[in-house]
Each structure stands twice: as C-alpha cells, then as structure tokens.
Backbone of each chain as nested JSON, in Angstrom:
{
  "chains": [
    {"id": "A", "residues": [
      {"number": 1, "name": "UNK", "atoms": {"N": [131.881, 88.16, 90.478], "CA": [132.413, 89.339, 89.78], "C": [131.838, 90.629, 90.365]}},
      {"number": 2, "name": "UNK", "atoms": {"N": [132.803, 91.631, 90.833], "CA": [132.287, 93.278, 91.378], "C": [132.957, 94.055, 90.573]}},
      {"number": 3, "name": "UNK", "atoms": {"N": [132.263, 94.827, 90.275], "CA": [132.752, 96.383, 89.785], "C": [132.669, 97.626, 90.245]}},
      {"number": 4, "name": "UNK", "atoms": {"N": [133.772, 98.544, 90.503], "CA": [133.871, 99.365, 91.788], "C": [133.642, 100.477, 90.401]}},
      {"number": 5, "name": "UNK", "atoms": {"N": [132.877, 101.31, 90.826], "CA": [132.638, 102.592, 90.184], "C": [133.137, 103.427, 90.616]}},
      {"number": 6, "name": "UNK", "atoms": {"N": [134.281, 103.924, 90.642], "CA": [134.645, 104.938, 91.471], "C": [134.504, 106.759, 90.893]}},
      {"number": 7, "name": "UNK", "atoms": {"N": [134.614, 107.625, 92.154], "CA": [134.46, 108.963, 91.272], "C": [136.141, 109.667, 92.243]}},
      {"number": 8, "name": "UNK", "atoms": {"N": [136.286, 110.299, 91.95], "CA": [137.356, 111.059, 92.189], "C": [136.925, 112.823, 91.652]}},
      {"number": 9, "name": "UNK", "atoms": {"N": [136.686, 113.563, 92.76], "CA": [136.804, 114.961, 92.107], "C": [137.2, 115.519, 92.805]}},
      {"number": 10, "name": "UNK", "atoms": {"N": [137.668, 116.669, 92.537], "CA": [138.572, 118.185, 93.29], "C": [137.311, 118.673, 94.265]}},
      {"number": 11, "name": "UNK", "atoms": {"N": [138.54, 118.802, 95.664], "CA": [137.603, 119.139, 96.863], "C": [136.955, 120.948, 96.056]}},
      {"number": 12, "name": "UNK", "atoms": {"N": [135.783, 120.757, 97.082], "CA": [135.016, 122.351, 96.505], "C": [135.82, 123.289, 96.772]}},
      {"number": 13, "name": "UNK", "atoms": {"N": [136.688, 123.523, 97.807], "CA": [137.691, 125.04, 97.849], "C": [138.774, 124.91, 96.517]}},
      {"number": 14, "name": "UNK", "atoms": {"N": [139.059, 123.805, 95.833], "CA": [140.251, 123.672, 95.266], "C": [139.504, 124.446, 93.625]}},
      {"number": 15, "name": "UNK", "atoms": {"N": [140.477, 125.14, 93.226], "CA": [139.991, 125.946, 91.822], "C": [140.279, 124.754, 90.882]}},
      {"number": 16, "name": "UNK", "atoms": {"N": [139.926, 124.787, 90.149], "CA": [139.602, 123.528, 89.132], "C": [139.435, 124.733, 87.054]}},
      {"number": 17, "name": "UNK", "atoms": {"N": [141.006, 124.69, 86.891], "CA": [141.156, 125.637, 85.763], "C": [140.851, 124.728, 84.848]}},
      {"number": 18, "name": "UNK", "atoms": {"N": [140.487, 123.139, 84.67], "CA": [140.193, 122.403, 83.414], "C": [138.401, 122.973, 83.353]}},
      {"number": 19, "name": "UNK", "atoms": {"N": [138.189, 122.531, 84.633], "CA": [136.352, 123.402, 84.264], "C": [136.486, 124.559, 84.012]}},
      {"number": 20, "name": "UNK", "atoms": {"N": [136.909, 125.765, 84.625], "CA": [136.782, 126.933, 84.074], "C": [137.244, 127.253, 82.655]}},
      {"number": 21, "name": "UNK", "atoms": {"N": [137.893, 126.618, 81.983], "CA": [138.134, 126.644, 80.255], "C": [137.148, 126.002, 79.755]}},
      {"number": 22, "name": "UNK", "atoms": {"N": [136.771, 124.991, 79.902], "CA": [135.524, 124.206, 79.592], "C": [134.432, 125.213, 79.51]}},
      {"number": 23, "name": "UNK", "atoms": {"N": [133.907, 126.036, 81.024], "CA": [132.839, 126.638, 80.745], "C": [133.063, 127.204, 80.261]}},
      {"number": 24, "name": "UNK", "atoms": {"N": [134.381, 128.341, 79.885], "CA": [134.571, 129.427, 79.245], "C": [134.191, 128.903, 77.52]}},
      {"number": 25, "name": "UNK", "atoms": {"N": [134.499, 127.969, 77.067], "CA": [134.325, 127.336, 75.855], "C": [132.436, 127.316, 75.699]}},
      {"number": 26, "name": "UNK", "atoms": {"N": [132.228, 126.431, 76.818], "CA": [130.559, 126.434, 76.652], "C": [130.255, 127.773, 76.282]}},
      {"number": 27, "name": "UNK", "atoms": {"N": [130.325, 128.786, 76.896], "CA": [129.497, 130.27, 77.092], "C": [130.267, 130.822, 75.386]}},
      {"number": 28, "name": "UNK", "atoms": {"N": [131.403, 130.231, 74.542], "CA": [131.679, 130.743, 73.579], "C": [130.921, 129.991, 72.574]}},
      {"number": 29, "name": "UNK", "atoms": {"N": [130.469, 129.17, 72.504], "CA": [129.216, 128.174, 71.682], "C": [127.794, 128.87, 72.227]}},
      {"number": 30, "name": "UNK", "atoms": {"N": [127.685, 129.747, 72.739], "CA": [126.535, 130.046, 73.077], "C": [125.668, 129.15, 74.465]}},
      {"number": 31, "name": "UNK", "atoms": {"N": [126.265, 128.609, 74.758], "CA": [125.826, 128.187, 76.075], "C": [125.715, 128.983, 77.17]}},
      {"number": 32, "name": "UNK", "atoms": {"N": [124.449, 129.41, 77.319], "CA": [123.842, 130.263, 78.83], "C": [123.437, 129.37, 80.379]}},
      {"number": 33, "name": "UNK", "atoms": {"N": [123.541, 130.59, 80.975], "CA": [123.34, 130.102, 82.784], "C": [124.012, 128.697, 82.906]}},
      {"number": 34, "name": "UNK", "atoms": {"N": [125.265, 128.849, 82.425], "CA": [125.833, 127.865, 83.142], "C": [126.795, 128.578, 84.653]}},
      {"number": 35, "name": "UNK", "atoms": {"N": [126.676, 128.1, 85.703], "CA": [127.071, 128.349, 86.987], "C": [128.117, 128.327, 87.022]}},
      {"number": 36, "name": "UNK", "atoms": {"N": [128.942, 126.714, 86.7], "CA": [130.3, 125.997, 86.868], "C": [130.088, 125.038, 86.655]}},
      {"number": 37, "name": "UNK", "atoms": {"N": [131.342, 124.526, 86.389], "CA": [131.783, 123.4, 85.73], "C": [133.064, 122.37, 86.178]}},
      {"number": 38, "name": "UNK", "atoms": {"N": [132.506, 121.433, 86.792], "CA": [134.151, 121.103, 87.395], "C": [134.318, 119.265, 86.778]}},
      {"number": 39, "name": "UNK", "atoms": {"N": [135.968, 119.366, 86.72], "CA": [136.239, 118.207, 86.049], "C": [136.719, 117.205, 87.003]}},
      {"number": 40, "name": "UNK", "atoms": {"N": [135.923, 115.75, 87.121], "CA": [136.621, 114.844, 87.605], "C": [136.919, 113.169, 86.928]}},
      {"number": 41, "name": "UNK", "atoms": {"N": [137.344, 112.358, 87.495], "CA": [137.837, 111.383, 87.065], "C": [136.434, 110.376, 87.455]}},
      {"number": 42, "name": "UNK", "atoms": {"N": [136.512, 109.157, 86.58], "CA": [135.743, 108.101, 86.991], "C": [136.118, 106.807, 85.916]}},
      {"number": 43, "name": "UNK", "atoms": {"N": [136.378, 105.986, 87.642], "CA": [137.274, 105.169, 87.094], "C": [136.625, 103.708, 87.87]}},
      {"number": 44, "name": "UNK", "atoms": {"N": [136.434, 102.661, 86.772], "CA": [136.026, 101.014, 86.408], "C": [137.133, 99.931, 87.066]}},
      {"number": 45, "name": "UNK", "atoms": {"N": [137.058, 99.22, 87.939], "CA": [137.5, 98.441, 88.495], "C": [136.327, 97.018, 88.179]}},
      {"number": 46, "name": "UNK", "atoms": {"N": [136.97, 96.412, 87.647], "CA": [136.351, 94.903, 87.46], "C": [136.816, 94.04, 88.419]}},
      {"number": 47, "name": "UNK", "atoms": {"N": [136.555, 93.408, 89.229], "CA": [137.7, 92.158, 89.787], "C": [137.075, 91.33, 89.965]}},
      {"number": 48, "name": "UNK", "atoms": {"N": [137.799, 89.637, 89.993], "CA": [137.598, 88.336, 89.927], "C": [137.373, 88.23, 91.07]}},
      {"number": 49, "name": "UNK", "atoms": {"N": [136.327, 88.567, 91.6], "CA": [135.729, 88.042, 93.473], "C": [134.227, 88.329, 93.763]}},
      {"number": 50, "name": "UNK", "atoms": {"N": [133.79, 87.51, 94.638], "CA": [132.161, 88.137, 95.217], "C": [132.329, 88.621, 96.582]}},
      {"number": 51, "name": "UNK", "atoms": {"N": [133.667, 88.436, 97.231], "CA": [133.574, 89.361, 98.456], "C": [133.562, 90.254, 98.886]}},
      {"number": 52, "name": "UNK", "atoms": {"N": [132.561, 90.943, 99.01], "CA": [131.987, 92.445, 98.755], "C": [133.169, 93.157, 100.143]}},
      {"number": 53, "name": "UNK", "atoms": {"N": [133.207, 92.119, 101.161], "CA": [134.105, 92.938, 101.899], "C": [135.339, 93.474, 101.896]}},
      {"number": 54, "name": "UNK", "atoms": {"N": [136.274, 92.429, 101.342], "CA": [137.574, 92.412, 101.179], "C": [137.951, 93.17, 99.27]}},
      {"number": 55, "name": "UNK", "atoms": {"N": [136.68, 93.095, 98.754], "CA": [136.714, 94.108, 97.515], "C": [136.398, 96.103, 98.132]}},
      {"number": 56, "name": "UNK", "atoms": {"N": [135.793, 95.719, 98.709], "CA": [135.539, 97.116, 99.366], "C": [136.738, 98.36, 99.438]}},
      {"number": 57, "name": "UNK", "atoms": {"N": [137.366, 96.946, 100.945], "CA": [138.625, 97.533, 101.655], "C": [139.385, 97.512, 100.912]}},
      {"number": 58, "name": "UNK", "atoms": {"N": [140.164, 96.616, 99.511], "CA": [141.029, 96.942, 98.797], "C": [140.495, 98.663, 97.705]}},
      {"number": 59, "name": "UNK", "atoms": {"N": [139.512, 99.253, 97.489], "CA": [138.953, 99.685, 96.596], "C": [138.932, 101.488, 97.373]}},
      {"number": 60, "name": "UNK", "atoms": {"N": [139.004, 100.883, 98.909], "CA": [139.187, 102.107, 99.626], "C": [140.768, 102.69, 99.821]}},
      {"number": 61, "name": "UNK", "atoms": {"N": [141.418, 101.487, 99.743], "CA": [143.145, 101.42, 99.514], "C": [143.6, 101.916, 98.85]}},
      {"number": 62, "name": "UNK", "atoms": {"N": [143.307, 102.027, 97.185], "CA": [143.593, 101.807, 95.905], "C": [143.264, 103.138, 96.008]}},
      {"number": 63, "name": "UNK", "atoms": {"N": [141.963, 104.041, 96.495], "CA": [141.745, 105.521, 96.11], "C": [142.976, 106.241, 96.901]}},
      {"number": 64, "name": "UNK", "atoms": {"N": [142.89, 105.828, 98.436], "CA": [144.076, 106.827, 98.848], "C": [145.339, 106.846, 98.254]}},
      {"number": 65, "name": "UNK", "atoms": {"N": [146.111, 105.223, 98.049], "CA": [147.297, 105.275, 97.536], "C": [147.268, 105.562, 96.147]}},
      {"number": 66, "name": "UNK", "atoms": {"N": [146.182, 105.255, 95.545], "CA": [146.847, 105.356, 94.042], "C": [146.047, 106.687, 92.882]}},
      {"number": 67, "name": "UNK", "atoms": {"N": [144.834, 106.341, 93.23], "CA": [143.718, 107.141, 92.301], "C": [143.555, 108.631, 92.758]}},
      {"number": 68, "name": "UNK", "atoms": {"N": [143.604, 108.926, 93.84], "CA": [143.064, 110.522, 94.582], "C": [144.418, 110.936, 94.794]}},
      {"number": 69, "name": "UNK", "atoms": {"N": [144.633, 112.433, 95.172], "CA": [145.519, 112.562, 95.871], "C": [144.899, 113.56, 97.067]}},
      {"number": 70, "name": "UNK", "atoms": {"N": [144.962, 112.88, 97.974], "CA": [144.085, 113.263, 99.402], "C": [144.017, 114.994, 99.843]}},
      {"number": 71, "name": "UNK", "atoms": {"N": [145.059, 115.621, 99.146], "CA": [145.423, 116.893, 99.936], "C": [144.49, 117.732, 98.775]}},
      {"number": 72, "name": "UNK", "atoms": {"N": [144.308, 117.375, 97.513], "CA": [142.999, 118.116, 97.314], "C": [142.062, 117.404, 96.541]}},
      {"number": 73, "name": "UNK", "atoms": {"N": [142.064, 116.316, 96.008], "CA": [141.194, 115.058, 96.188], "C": [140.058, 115.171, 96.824]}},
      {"number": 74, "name": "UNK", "atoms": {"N": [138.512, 114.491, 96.792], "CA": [138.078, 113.344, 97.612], "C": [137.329, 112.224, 96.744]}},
      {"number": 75, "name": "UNK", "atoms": {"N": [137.072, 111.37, 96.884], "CA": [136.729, 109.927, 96.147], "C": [135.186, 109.77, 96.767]}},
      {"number": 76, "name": "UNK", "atoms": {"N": [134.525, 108.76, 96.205], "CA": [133.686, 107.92, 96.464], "C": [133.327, 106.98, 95.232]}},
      {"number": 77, "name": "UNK", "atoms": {"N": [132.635, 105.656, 95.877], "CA": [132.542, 105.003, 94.865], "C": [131.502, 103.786, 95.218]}},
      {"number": 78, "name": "UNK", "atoms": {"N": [131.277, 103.128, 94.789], "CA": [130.198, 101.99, 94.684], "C": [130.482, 100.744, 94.039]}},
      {"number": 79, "name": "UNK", "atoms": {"N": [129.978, 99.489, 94.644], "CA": [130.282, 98.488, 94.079], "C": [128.77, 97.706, 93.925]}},
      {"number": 80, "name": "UNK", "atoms": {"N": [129.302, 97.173, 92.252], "CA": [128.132, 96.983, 91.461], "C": [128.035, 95.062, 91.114]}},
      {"number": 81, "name": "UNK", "atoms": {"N": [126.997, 94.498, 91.322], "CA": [127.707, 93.267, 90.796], "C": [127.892, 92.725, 89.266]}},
      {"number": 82, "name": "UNK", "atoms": {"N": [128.244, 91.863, 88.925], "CA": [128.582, 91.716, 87.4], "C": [129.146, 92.294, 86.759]}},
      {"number": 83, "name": "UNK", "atoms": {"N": [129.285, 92.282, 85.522], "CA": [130.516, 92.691, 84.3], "C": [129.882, 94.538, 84.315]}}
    ]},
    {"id": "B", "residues": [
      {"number": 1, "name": "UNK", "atoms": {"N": [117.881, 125.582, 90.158], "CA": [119.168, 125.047, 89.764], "C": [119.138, 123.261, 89.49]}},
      {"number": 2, "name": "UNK", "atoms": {"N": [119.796, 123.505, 88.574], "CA": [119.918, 121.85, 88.01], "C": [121.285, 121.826, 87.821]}},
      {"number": 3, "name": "UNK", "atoms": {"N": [121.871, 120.096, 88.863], "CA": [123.234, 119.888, 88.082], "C": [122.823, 118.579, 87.068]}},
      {"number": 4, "name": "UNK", "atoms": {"N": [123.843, 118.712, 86.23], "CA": [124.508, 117.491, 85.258], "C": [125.296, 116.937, 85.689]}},
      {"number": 5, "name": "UNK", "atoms": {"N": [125.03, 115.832, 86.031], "CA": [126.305, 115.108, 86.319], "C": [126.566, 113.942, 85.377]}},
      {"number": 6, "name": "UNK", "atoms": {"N": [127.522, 114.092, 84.335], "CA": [128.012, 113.67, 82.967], "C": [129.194, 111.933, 82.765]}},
      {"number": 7, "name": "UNK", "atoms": {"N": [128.996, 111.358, 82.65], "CA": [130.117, 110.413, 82.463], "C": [130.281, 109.911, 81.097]}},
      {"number": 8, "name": "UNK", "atoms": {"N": [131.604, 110.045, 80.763], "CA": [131.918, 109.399, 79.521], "C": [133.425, 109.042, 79.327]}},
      {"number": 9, "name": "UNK", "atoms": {"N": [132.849, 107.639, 78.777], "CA": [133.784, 106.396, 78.419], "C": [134.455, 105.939, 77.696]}},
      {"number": 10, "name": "UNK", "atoms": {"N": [135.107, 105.271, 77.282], "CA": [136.044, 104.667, 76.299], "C": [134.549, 103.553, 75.727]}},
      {"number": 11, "name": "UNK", "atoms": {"N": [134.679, 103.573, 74.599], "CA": [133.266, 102.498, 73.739], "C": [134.122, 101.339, 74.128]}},
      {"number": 12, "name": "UNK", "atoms": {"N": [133.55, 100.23, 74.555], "CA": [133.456, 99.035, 75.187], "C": [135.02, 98.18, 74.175]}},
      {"number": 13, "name": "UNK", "atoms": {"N": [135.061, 98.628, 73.403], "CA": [135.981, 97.666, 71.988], "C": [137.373, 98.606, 71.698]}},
      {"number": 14, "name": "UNK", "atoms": {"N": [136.697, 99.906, 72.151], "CA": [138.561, 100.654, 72.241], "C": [139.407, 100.44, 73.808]}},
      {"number": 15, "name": "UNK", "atoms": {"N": [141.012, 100.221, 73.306], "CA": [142.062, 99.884, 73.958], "C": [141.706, 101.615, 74.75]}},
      {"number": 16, "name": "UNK", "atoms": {"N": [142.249, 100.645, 76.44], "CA": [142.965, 101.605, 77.176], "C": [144.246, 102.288, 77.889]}},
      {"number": 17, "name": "UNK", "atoms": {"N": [145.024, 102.396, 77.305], "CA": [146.238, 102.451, 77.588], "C": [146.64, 102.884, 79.169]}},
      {"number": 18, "name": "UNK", "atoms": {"N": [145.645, 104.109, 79.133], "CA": [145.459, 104.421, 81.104], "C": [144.693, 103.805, 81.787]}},
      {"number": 19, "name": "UNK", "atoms": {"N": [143.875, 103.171, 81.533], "CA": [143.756, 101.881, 82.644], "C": [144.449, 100.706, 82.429]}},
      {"number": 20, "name": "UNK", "atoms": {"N": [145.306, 100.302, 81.542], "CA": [145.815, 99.395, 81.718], "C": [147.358, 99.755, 82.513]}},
      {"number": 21, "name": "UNK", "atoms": {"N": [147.575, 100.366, 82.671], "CA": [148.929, 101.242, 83.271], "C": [148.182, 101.079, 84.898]}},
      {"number": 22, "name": "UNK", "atoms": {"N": [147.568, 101.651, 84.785], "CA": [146.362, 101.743, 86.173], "C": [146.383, 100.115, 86.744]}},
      {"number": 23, "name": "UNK", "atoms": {"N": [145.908, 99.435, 85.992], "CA": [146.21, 98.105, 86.647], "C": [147.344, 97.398, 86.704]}},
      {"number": 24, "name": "UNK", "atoms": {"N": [148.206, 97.767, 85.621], "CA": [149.784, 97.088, 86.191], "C": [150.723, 97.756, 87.543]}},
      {"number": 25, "name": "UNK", "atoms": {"N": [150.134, 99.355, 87.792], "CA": [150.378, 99.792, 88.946], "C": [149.915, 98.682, 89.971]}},
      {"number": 26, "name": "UNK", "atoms": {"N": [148.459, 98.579, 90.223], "CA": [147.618, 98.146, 91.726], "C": [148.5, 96.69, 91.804]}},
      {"number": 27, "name": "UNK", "atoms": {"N": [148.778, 96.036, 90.489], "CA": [149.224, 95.041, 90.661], "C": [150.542, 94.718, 91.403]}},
      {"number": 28, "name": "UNK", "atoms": {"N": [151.473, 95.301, 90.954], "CA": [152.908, 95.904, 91.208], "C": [152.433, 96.118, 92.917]}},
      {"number": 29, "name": "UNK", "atoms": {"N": [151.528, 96.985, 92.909], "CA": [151.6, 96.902, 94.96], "C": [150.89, 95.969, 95.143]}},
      {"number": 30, "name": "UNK", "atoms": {"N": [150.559, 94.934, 94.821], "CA": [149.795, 93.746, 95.253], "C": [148.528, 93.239, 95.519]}},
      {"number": 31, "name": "UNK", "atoms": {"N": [147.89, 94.34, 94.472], "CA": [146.579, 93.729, 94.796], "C": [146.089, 92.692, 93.379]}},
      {"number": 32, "name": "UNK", "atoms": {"N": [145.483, 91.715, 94.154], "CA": [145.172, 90.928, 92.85], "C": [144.235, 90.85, 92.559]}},
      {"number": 33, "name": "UNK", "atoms": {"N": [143.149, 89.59, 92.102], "CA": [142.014, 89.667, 91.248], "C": [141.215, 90.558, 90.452]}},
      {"number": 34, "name": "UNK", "atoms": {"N": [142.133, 91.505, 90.038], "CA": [141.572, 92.661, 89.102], "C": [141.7, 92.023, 87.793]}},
      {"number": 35, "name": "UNK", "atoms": {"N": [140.588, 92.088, 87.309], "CA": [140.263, 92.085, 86.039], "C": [140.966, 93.027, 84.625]}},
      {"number": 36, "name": "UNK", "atoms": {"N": [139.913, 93.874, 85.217], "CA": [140.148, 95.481, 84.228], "C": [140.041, 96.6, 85.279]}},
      {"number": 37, "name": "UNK", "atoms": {"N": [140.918, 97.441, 84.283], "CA": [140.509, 99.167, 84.5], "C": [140.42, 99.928, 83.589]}},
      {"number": 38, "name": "UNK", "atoms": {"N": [139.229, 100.785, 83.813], "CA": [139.019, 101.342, 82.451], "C": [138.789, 102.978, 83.278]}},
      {"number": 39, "name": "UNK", "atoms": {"N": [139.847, 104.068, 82.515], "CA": [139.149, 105.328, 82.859], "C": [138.448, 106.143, 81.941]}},
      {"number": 40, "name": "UNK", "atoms": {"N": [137.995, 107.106, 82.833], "CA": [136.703, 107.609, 82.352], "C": [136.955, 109.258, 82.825]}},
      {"number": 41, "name": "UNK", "atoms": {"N": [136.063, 110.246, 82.445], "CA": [135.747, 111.437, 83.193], "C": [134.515, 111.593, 83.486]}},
      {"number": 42, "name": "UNK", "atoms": {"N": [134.365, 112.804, 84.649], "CA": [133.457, 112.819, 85.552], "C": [133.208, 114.452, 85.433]}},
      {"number": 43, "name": "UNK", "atoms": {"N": [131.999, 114.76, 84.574], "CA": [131.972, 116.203, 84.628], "C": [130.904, 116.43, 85.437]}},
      {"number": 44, "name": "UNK", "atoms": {"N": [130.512, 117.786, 86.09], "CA": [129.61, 118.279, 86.676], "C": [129.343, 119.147, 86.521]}},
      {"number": 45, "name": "UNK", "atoms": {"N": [127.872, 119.678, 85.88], "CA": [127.597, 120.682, 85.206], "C": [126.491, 121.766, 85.882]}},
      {"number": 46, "name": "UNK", "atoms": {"N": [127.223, 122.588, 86.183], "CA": [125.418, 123.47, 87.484], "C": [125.011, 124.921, 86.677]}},
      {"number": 47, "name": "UNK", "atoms": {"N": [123.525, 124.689, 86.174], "CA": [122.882, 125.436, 85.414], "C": [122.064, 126.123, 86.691]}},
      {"number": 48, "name": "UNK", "atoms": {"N": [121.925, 127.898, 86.103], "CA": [121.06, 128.341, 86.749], "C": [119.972, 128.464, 86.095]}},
      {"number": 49, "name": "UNK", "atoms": {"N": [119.137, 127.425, 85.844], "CA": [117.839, 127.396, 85.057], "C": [117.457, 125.722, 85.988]}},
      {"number": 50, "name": "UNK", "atoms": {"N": [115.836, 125.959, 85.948], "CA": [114.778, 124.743, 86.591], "C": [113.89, 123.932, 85.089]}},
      {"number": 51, "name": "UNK", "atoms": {"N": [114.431, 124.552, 84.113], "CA": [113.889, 123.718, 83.004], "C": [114.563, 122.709, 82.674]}},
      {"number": 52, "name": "UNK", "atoms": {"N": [114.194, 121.486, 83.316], "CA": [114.555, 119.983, 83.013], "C": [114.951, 120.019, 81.372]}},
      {"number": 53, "name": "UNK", "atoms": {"N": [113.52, 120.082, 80.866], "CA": [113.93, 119.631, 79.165], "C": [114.875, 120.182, 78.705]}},
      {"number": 54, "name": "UNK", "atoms": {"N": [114.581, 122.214, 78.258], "CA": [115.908, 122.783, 77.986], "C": [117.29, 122.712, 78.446]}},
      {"number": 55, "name": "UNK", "atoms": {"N": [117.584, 121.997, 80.018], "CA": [119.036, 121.766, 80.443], "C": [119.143, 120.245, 79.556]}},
      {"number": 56, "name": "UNK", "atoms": {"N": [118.502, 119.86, 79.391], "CA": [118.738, 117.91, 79.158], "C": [119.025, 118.479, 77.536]}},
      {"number": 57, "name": "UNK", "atoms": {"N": [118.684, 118.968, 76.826], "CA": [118.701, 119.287, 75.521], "C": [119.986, 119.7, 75.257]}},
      {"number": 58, "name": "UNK", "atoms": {"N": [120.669, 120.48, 76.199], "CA": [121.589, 121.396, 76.497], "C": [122.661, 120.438, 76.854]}},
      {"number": 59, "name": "UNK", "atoms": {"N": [122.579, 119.846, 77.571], "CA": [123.492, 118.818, 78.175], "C": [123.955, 117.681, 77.038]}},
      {"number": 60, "name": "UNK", "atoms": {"N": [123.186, 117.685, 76.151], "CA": [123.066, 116.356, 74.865], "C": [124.053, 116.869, 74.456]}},
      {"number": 61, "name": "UNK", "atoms": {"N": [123.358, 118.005, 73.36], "CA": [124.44, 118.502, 72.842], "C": [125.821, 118.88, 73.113]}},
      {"number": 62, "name": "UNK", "atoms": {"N": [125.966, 119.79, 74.467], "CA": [127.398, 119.926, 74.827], "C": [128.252, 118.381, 74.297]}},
      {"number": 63, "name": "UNK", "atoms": {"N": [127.79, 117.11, 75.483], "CA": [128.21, 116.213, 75.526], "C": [128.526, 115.514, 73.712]}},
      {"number": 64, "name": "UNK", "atoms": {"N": [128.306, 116.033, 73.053], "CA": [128.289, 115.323, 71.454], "C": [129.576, 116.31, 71.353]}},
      {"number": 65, "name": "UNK", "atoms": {"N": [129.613, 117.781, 71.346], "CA": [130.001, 118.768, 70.502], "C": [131.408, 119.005, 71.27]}},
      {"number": 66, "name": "UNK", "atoms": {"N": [131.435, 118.779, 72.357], "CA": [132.766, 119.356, 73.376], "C": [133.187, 117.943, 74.527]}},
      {"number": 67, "name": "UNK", "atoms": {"N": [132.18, 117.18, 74.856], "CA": [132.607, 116.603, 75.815], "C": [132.987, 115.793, 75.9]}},
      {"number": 68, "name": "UNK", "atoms": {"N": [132.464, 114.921, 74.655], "CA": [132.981, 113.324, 74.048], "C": [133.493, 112.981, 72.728]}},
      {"number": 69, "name": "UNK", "atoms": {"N": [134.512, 112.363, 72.584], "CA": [134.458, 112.285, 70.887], "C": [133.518, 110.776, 70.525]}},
      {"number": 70, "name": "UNK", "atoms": {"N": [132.979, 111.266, 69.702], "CA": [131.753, 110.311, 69.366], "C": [132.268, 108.861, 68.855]}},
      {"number": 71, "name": "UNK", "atoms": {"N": [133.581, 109.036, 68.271], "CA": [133.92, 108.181, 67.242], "C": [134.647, 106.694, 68.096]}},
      {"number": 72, "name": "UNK", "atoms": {"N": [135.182, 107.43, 69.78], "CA": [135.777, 106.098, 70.528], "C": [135.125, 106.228, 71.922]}},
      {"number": 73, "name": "UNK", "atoms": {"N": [134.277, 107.33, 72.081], "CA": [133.936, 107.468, 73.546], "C": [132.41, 107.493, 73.09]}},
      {"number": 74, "name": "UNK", "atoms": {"N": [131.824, 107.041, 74.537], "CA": [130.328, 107.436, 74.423], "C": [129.94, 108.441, 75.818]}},
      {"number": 75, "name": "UNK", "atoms": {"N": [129.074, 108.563, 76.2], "CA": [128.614, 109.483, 77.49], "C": [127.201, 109.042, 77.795]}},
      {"number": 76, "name": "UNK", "atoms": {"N": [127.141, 109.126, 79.023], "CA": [125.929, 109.2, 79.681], "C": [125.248, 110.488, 81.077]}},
      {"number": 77, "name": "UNK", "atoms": {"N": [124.582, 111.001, 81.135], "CA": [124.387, 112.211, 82.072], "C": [123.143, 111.793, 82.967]}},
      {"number": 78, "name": "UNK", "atoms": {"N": [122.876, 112.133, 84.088], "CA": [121.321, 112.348, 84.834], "C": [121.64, 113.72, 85.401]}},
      {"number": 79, "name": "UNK", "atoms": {"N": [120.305, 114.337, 85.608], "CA": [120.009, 115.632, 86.006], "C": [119.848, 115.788, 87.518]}},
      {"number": 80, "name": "UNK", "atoms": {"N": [120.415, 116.488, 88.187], "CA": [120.067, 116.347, 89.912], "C": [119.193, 117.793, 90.18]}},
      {"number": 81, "name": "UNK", "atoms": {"N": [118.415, 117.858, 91.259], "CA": [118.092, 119.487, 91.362], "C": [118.892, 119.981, 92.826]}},
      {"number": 82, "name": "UNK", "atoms": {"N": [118.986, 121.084, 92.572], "CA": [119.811, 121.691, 93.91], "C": [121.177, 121.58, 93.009]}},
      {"number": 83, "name": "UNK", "atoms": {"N": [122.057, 122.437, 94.347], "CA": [123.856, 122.243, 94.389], "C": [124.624, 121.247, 93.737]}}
    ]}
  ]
}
C-alpha cells in the first residue's frame, strides 16, 4: 500500500485572488504582519501496490493530465507507505 | 519571517464527493489500483514576524476560526523560517 501526497499550488507570478480575500479577511479579525497568503490544493492518493516505481510514474501522470493545470500550476508530491 | 504551511482535511469518517469524482476520472483514463482520493487544501501563510510561539498561536486560531470547519474537517500546520 502507497500514498501519494500530493501538493498543487499557483506558480509565484500567478495572482492568486482566493488568498488575497483570505488575507484581506485575516487583517479584518485583527490579524497583523501577515505578508501573503496563497491557496493551494492537496490531494491523497491511496493505491493497492508496493511499486514505488510504477506508483511514482502514474502519480507524475495524474498531476499533469488531471490535478494541475501546467500553464499556471506546479505540483509536487511524495509517496508515503501505508494507509 | 515565518511561513505556515497549513493542511486541512475532510475528518477520516466524512464522505468525499470530490475525491471520489477524482477517482472515477483517473479510472475512466485507466489507471488502476487506486484505492481512494481524498481532497484537501493547501494554505501558505508568510508572517513578517520571527516569533515562533506568537505566529503558532496565530496560526491555531486562524485555522479554527476561518480555515477549517471544525465540525467535518480537521487541520494540521508546521512553521518554516525564510520565504
């Protein structure tokens, strides 16, 4: 059993208006020196295998085609063993 | 400077409707032995302050009050220093 941890967040040039409402919200609760705030995805892949290789390469597949979208996207992720 | 870097989840016993969509996609293009998918968000939080405790204090709370709903999600954060 592997579990792919993946992260997905907005490249640094790309403006990211879900964080900037967010912080704008923080700093209205009284939240100080906050810098920025940016929002990304993170996403749990379980799968029925121990082949760390062929779990990998499907897991690197799965971000370009399905999870990221490359043009302002970038991913990374890790594979963990067990549940 | 201290970042937060924040994750929070669906509690282990609530349904996911977007990862399960998520996996009838990967499936549909053919990948198999997936288990589960479970999504999540990925916040990142950059304070201009070097006080560990007061950002971690800071970070709790946000995460209770704005970032998670307590009642089906939980969260977890670690503190990085630098960018």
């Amino acid at each position: 059993m592997l579990t792919a941890e993946i992260h997905v967040t907005l490249k640094d040039l790309v403006l990211d208006p879900q964080g900037t409402t967010l912080k704008r919200s923080m700093e209205t609760m009284g939240y100080q020196n906050i810098e920025e705030v940016r929002m990304g995805k993170f996403i749990q892949v379980r799968f029925d295998s121990d082949d760390r290789k062929e779990v990998e390469k499907k897991v690197d597949e799965m971000c370009r085609q399905i999870l990221s979208n490359p043009v302002i996207e970038q991913y990374s992720y890790s594979l963990t063993e067990g549940e």
